[in-house]
N, C-alpha and C positions, 0 to 999 in steps of 0.2 A: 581342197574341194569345198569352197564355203555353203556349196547345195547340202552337203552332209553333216555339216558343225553346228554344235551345238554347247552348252555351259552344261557343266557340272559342278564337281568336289574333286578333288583328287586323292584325300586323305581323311580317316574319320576325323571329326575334330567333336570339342566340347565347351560350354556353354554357361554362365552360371546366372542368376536375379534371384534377389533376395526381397519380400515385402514383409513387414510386420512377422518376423518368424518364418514364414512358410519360404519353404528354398526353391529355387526352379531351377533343375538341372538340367543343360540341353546336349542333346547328341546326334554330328550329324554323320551319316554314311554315304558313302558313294552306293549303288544297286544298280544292275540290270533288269533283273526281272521282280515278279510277284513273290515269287519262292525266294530271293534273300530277303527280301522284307521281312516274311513270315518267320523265316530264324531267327534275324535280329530281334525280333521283336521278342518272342519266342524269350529268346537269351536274358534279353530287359527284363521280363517280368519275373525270371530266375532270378535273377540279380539283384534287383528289385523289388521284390517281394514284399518289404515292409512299408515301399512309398504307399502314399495316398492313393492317386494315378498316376496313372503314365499314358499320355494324351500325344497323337501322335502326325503326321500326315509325310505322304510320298506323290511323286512325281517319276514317269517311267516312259520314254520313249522320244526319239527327235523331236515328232508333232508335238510332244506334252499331252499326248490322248489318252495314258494310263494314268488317273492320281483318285487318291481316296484321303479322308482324315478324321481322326477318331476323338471322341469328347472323354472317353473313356469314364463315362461316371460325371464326370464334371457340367456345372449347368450348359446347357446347347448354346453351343455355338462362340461359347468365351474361352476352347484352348483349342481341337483341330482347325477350324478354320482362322483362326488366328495364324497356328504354324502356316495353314497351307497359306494364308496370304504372302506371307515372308518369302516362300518361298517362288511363288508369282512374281513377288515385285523385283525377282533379280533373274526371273526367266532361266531359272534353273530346273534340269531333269536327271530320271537318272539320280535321284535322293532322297532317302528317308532323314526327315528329322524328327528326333524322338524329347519332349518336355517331360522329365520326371518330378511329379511332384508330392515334398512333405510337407503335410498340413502342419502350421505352426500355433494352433489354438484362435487364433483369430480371424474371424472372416472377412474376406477382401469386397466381398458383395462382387457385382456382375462388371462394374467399372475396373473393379481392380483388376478380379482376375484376366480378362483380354488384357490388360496394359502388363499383367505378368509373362503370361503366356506370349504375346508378342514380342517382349523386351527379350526373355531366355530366346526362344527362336532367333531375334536379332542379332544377339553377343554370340550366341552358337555360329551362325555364318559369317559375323564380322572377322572369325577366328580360324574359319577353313579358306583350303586355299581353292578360289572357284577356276575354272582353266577349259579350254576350249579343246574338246575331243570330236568326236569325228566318227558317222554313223559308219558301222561297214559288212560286211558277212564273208563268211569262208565260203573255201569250194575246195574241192579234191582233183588231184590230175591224174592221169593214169595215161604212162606211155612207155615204149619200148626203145632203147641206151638212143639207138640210131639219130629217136626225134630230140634230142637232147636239147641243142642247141637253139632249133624253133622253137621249142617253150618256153627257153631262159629268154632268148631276145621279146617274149613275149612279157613275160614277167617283170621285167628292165622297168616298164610303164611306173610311171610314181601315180602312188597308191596302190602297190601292190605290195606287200610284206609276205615272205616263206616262213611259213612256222614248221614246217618237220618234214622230211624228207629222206626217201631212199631209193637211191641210182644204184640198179643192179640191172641184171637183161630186161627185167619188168618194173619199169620206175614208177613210184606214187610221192603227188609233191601233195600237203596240204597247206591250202594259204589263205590270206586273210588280204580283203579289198573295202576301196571305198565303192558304197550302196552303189552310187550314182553309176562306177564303171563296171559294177560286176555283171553285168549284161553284153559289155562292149567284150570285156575279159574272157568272158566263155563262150562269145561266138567266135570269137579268134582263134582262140584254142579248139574249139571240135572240129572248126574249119582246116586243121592245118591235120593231113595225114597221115592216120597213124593215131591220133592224141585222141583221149576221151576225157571232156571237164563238166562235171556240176557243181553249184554255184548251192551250197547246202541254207534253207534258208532259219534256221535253229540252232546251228552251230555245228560243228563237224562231227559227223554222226559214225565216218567210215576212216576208222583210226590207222595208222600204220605198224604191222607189226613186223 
């Protein structure tokens, strides 16, 4: 469903540019939401603790409507928007890339540091592997043994994945679709007999025990 595709990361990866002493460590992450950012990051500056800064930017959503990027201390506008350009110009979401950096005694002045910050962001993504994933959302089914069969030949549709399920006299499937058809998916489904489907738009909120 290329209405639903989009670029990402598949794997963290990491990154390295060295000027005049000062090192630039890059790291990049796959993410969903706002809240993994904030851990990762969170982690970084655990981790990292002794760098200089740690200057940062994310991209989050098919549109590419969620991104932010951070100077972290460093002069405006010569290390987040640096990363976030990198990460623009390969129309990536769905990814935090994180620049750490340790002052090396010598100052890069305002040319250097962008052409630092740019390069680690570079060698960071030249290094992950980028791959086409595919927007989607769960839903929950809820039916009785009898309607078995009309759900599963309903389910059959590509783009439809069963992530957990239990067929007893009161079945509950939970599954995961693409964006574009999970509207077609769950008129189908409440429309047939017997079946009750919501299409949860946050992630599967009603678990099966």
């Amino acid at each position: 469903m290329d209405s639903d595709a989009f670029l990402t990361i598949k794997y963290p990866a990491e990154g390295f540019f060295k000027d005049r002493k000062s090192r630039f460590i890059g790291f990049a992450f796959p993410v969903n939401n706002e809240d993994s950012v904030k851990e990762i990051i969170k982690k970084i500056r655990k981790d990292y603790y002794d760098a200089t800064h740690r200057c940062y930017a994310y991209v989050i959503g098919k549109s590419r409507e969620i991104y932010r990027s951070s100077d972290d201390g460093e002069q405006a506008n010569t290390a987040g928007v640096q990363i976030l350009g990198q990460i623009n110009s390969r129309q990536l979401t769905n990814i935090l890339l994180v620049v750490v950096r340790y002052y090396g005694g010598v100052k890069l002045g305002i040319p250097g540091l962008i052409h630092a910050f740019r390069s680690a962001a570079t060698d960071t993504l030249d290094k992950s592997e980028i791959i086409t994933s595919y927007e989607k959302k769960q839903g929950i089914i809820k039916f009785q043994y009898p309607q078995m069969n009309s759900v599963m030949n309903i389910l059959k549709e590509d783009g439809v994945e069963i992530i957990e399920q239990k067929f007893e006299l009161d079945c509950i499937i939970n599954f995961e679709v693409y964006s574009s058809l999970s509207a077609k998916i769950e008129k189908l489904l409440n429309k047939t007999e017997g079946v009750s489907c919501k299409i949860l738009e946050n992630g599967v909120t009603e678990k099966i025990v």
